[in-house]
N, C-alpha and C positions, 0 to 999 in steps of 0.2 A: 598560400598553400602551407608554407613554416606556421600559420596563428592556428589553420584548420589543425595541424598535426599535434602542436601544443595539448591542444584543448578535450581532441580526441580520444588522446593518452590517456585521460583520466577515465574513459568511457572504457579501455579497453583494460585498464587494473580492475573496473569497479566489477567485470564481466568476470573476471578470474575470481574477484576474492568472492562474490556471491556463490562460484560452487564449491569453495571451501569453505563457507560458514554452512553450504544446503545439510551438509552430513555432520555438522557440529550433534547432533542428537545421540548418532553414534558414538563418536568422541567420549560423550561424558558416560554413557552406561557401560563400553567396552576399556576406558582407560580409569577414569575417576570412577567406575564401579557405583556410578547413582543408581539408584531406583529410575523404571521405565516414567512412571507420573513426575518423579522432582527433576530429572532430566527434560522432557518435555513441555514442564513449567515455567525453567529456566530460557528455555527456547522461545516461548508463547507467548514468554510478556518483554520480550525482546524484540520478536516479529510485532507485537502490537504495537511497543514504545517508539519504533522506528516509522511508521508509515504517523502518527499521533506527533512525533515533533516535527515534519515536513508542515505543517500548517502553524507551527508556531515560528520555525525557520523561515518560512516565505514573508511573515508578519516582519520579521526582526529585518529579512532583506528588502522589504518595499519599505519599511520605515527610517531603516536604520542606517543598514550595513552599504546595501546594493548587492547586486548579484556578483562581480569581483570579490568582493572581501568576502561576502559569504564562502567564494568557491577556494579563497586562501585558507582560510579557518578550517574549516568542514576538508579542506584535502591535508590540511597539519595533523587532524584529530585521527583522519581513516590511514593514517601511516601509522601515526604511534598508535594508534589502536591495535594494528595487524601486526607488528612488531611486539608490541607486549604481549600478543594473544601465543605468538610463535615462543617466545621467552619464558609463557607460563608452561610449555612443557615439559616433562621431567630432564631430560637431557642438558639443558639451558641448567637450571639453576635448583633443580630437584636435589633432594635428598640420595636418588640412588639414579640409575641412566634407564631402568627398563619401565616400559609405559604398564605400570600398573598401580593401581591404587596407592600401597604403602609409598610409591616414589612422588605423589603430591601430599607437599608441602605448602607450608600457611604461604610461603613468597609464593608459590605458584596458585594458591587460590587469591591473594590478592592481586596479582598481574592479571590474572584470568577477569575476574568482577570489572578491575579497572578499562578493561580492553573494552568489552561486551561498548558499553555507554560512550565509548569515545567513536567505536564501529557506526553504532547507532548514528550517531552525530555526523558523521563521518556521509552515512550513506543518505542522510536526509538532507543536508547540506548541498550534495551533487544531484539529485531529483528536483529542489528547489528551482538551484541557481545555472546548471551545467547547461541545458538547452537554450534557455533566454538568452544565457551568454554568447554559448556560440554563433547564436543566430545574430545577434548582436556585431559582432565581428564580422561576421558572413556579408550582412549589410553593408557595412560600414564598406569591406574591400569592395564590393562592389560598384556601389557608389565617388569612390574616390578612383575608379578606371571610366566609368561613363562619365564623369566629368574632363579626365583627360582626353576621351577619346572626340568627346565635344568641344576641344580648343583646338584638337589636332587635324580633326575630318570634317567631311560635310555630312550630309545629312544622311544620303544614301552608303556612305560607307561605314557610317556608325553603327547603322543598323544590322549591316552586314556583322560589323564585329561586337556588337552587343550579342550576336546569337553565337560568336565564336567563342565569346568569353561564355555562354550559358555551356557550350560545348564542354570548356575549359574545366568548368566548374564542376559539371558531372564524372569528366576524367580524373580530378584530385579528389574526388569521393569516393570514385571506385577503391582505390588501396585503402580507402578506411572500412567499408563495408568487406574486403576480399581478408583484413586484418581483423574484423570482429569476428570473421567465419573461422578463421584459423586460434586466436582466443577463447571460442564457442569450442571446438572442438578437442582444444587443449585441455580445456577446463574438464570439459564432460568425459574425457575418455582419458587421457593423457595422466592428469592431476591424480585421480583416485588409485593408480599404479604405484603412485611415489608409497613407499611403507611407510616412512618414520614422520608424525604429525607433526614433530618440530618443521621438515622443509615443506610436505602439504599447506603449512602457514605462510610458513616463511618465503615461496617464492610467491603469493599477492602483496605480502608486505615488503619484498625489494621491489616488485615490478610498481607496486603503489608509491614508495618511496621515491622511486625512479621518473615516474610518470609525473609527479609534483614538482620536480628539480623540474623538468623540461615545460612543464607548465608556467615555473616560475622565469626561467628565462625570455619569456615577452612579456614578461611587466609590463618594458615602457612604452612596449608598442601595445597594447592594448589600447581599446574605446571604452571609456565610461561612460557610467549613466547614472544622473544620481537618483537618489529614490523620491518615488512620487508620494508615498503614504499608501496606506492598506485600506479598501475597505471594512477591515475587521475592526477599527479603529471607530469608524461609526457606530458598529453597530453596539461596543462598548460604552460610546459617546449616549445613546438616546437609554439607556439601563438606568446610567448614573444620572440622566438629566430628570428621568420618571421618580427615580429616587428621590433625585431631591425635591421632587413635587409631588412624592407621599401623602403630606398630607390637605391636597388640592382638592377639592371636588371634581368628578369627571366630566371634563371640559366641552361645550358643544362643540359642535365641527367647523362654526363660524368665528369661533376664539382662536384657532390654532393657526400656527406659522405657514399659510399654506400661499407662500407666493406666486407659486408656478402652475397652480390650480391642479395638483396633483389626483387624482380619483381616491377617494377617502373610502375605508371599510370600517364596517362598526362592529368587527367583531376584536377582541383584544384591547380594549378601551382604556384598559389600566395605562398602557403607552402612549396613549394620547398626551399623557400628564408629559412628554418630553418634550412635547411643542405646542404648549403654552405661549401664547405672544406674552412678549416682557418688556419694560421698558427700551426706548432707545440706546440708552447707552450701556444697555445691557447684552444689544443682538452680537455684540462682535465674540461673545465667551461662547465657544462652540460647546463646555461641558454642561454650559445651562440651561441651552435653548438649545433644539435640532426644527428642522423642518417638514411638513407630514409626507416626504419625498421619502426623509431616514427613517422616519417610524416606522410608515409603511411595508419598506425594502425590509426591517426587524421582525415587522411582523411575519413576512414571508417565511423567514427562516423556524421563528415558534412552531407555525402551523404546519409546515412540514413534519414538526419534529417525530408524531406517530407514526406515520411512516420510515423515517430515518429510522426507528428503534427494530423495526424490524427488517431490517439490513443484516443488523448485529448477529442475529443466527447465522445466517449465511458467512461471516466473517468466522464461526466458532465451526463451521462445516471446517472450511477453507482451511484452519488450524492445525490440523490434524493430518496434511499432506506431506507433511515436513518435521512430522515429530511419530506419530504413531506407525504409520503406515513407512517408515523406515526403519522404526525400530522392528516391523513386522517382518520385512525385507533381508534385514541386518546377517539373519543366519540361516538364509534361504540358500539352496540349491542355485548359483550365478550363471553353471554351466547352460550354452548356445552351441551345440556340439561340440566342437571342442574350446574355442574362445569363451571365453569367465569375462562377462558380463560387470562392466563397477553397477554401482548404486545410482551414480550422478545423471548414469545415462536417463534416470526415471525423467530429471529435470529436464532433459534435452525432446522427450516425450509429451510433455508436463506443458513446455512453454510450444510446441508446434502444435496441440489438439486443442490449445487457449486459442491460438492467435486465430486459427481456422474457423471453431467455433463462433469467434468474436464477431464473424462477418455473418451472423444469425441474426443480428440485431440491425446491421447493416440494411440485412436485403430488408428488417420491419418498417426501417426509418424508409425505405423507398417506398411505402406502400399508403403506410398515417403516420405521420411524423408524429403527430399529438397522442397516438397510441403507444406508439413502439417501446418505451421506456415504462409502461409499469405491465406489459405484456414482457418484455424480453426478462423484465425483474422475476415476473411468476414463474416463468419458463425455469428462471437456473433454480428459483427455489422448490421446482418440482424436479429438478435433477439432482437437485443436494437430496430429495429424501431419497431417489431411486441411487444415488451413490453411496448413503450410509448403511442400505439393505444390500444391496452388493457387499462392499466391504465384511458386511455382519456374518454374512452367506459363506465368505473366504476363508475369515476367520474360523470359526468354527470349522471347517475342512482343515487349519492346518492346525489347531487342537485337536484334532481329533487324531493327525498326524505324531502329534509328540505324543498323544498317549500311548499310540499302537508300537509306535518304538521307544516306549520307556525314557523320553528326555526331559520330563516336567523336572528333576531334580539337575539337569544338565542344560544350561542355557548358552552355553559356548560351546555346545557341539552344532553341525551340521544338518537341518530338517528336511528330512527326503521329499521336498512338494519345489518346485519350479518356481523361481522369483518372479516369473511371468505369468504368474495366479493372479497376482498384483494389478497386472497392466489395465483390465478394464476397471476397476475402481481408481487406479490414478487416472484413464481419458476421462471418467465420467465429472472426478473432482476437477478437471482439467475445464471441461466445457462448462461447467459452473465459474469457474474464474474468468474463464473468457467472457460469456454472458452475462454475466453480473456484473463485472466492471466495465462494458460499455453500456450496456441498461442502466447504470446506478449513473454513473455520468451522465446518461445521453437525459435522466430524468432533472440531474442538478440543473442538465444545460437549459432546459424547455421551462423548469418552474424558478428559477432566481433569478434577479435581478442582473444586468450585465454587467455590472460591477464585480460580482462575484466571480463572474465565468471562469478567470485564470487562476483561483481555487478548486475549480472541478475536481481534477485529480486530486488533490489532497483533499478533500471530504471524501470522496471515494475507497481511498486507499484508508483513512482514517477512520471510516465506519469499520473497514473490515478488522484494521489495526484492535479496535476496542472490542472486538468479536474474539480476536488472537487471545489477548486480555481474559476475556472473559471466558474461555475455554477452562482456563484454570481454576476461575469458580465454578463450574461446573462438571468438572472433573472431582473435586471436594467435597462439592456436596452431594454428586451419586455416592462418591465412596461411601461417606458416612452414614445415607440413608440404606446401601447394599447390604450394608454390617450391621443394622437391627436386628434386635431380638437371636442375638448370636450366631446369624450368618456371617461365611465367609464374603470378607471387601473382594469388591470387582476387583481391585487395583491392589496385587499385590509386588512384592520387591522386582520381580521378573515378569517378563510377558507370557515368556510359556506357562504360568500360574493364575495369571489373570485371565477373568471372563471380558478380554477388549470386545468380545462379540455383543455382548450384552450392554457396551458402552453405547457401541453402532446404531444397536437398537434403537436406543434412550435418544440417540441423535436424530432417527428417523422420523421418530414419533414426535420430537420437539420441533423438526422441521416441518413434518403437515399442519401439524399443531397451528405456526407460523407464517404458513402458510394461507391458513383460511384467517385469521386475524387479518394478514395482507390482502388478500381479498376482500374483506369487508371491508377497509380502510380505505382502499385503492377507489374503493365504489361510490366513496361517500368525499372522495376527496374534485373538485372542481380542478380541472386542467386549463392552463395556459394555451393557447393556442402557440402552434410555433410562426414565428415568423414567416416561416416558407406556406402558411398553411393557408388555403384560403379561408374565409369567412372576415363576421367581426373580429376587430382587434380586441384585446381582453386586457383585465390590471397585467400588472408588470407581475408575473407571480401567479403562482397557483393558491388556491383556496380550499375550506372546507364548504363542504355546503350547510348553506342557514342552520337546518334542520339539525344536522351535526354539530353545528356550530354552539349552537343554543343549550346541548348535551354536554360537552367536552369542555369550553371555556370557561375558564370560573372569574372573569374580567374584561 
C-alpha cells in the first residue's frame, strides 16, 4: 500500500499542474500583454513538443535508463520546472509586484523559456515511465504474498485468500481513485479562484515537489527491471544497413537473410539492400546485416506513412482547444446565475465528452474489428469539419457582439454573450479527441508489428503533437496570404480585431479537404486482419495495394 501511495503521488501533482498550465494562454495575453497568435504559438509548440518527446523518452527508457530512472529525472525536471515557472512571475523576482506587462523582466522571461522545456520533459517522462512502473510494483507485491501464503496454507485456503488479497487490493485503490476525484476537482473549480499567478503555479510546484520527496523515499524498496532495448533501434538498424548497401544492385528475394521464412513483399525494394546475406563472420554486426523479418516490420511502418500524414490535420483541429477557443472565452460573460463559472471547468467538460465519446470506437471494434479504426478515423475527422463550422458560426456572433457595444478598441472589458456559447464547439472538439485517439491507436494496433504495440500511444499522441506544431504554420501563412493586395491580416494584435471566424473557416475546408484524401488512401490501403478476426491470416502489417503500390513507390 506505502509503494502504491509513493507512486501515486506523482499521478495526483501531475493532475493539478495540468490545469494550471490548461489556461497558460490566458497568462500570457492578459499579464505578458502577447498578441492572441504569438501567445498561442508559444502554447502549440509546447503542446506539440511534449507528446513528440514521449517517443524519444520511452526509446531512452527501454534502451537506456529503465522506467525508474526515467520516473527520477522526469519527476526532478517537472519540479524545477513548476517552480521556475511560479518564480518567473512578477512578484518573485520582477521589476515591480503588479502582473502587468512593464513588471516582466528579461529574469522573468528567461525562467519562464527555462521552465516551459523542463515541464515538457517533466510530463513525457511520467506518460512514459509512471504506469509500467507502477504496475511493476503492483506485481512484484503481489507475487511476493502468494508465495507466502503458499508456504504458509494449503491449497484450498490460499485460494480463499488470494481473492482476499484481490479484495484488499481494490480497497487500497479506492483512496487513490476517491483522491484523483478530489485533485480533479480542486484543479477545475478550486485552483482558478486563487488570483495571484505566482501561487496558481506555485501550489503544483510544492505539491509536485512534495510528491517526488515521497516518491523518493522507496528507493530501496522499489523492483527493478533493466531495459530490454526498443524496437525503434531496428528499425534505425535496417536504414543504416540499406545505406551502407547503396551501392548494391537490388537483391533477389533468395539472396536475402531470411531464416525464419518470413513472407517477403516486393514492394519498397530499396530496403531489401539491409538483408543482403554477408559473409560468416560478418552476421554477428547487427548494423550490417538485418533480417527480412526487420525489413519487413520497416517497411510496415513507410507504407503507412500516407495515411499517418493525414492524422496531422486532425492534430492542428485539436490545437486550438486550449489556445484560441480560451482566448475566445477569456472575457466572456462566466456568470451561471449567480456563481462565475472559472475557465478550467471547459477541461473538466472537455475530458468527460472525450472519454464517453471514446467508447464510439468501442461499440465499432465489437462489430469488425478489421474496420473500426479507419471508420472511427473518418468519423472524428468529419466532426473536426462540423466543429470548426460551429466554432466559425460562434465566433462571428460574438463579433458581431463587440461591435454592437463598441469594444473592438477595448479588449479587457466584459462581452455581453455567455461563456456557454462555447460549450458545443468544446463537446464537438471533445469527441473528436476522444474518437481519434482510440481510432488512431486502435489503427497502430491492427496494422504494426507487435513489437511496436507498447508505442501505440506515443505515435498517437505524437501525430497529433506534430499537428499542435504545425498549427503555427498555418496560422502564418493564412496571415500573410489574408494581408495580400492590402488587406487587412486575419490575425491581429487582439481577438476582438481579428477575423478568428474566418480562420475556422480555413479549418473547415482544410479538414474536408483532408478528409476525402483520407478516404481515397484508406481505400487503397490493404488491411491486416486482426487477430480476433476470422478468416486467412495476413503479413504481419497492413499494405498498400499493388495497383497503389506501383503509383506511389519510387523503390
Amino acid at each position: 500500500m506505502a509503494t502504491f501511495v509513493r507512486i501515486s503521488a506523482l499521478i495526483w501533482a501531475d493532475l493539478l499542474a495540468a490545469f494550471a498550465m490548461y489556461v497558460m494562454v490566458n497568462y500570457l495575453t492578459n499579464v505578458w500583454n502577447l498578441s492572441t497568435t504569438h501567445a498561442a504559438g508559444i502554447i502549440n509548440i509546447w503542446n506539440g513538443i511534449t507528446p513528440v518527446l514521449t517517443i524519444v523518452f520511452a526509446f531512452f527508457a527501454d534502451t537506456f535508463m529503465g522506467d525508474f530512472y526515467m520516473l527520477v529525472v522526469s519527476s526532478i525536471a517537472y519540479s524545477v520546472g513548476l517552480g521556475l515557472l511560479s518564480m518567473s512571475t512578477p512578484p518573485v523576482f520582477g521589476p515591480c509586484k503588479d502582473y502587468k506587462k512593464e513588471c516582466i523582466g528579461h529574469a522573468q522571461k528567461v525562467l519562464f523559456y527555462i521552465a516551459l522545456p523542463l515541464i515538457a520533459a517533466g510530463m513525457a517522462g511520467h506518460v512514459v515511465s509512471l504506469a509500467p512502473f507502477l504496475d511493476l510494483q503492483t506485481k512484484t507485491e503481489n507475487e511476493e504474498k502468494k508465495e507466502t501464503k503458499k508456504e504458509n496454507e494449503n491449497v484450498n485456503e490460499n485460494e480463499n485468500e488470494m481473492k482476499s488479497g484481490e479484495e484488499t487490493k481494490i480497497l487500497v485503490q479506492i483512496p487513490g481513485l476517491v483522491m484523483v476525484m478530489i485533485v480533479v476537482i480542486a484543479g477545475g473549480i478550486g485552483l482558478p479562484y486563487i488570483k495571484p499567478w505566482s501561487l496558481r503555479f506555485g501550489i503544483p510546484a510544492i505539491c509536485s515537489a512534495v510528491a517526488t520527496l515521497l516518491f523518493f523515499t522507496g528507493w530501496m524498496n522499489y523492483e527493478h527491471k533493466d531495459p530490454e532495448g526498443s524496437p525503434l533501434t531496428t528499425t534505425v538498424r535496417v536504414f543504416v544497413a540499406a545505406a551502407r548497401n547503396i551501392s548494391q544492385p537490388i537483391p533477389d528475394p533468395k539472396d536475402l537473410n531470411n531464416d525464419d521464412d518470413t513472407r517477403y513483399t516486393s514492394s519498397l525494394r530499396c530496403l531489401d539492400k539491409a538483408a543482403i546475406k554477408v559473409p560468416e563472420a560478418q552476421e554477428s554486426q547487427k548494423w550490417k546485416v538485418c533480417n527480412v523479418r526487420e525489413v519487413e516490420d520497416t517497411k510496415i511502418g513507410v507504407r503507412m506513412l500516407p495515411m499517418w500524414l493525414t492524422f496531422i490535420v486532425v492534430g492542428i483541429v485539436l490545437s486550438i482547444g486550449n489556445t484560441y477557443y480560451l482566448e475566445q472565452a477569456n472575457h466572456m460573460d462566466r456568470k451561471l446565475g449567480k456563481i462565475k463559472i472559472s475557465i478550467p471547468i471547459f477541461l473538466l467538460f472537455f475530458s468527460a465528452t472525450s472519454s464517453i465519446c471514446a467508447q464510439f470506437y468501442s461499440f465499432l471494434a465489437t462489430i469488425k474489428k478489421k474496420y473500426a479504426p479507419p471508420i472511427g478515423i473518418a468519423t472524428s475527422m468529419l466532426l473536426s469539419v462540423l466543429c470548426c463550422i460551429t466554432a466559425a458560426k460562434v465566433e462571428t456572433r460574438r463579433l458581431d457582439r463587440i461591435r454592437d457595444h463598441g469594444l473592438l478598441d477595448k479588449p479587457g472589458e466584459k462581452i455581453p454573450m455567455s461563456i456557454f456559447a462555447l460549450l458545443p464547439q468544446f463537446m464537438l472538439l471533445a469527441a473528436v479527441d476522444g474518437i481519434a485517439n482510440n481510432s488512431v491507436t486502435g489503427f497502430f494496433r491492427h496494422q504494426t508489428p507487435k513489437s511496436m504495440h507498447k508505442y501505440l500511444t506515443y505515435f498517437t499522441k505524437g501525430v497529433f503533437g506534430l499537428g499542435s506544431m504545425s498549427s503555427v504554420l498555418s496560422v502564418y501563412v493564412v496571415g500573410k496570404v489574408s494581408e495580400r493586395n492590402g488587406r487587412k491580416n486575419w490575425f491581429q494584435y487582439t481577438l476582438n480585431k481579428s477575423r478568428l471566424d474566418r480562420y475556422y473557416w480555413f479549418l473547415a475546408a482544410l479538414s474536408a479537404v483532408n478528409l476525402v484524401i483520407y478516404v481515397v488512401v484508406a481505400y487503397f490501403y490493404k488491411y491486416k486482419e486482426s487477430p480476433d478476426d476470422d478468416g486467412d491470416e495476413e503479413a504481419e502489417g497492413g499494405e498498400m495495394n499493388e495497383d497503389f503500390q506501383e503509383k506511389t513507390c519510387c523503390c
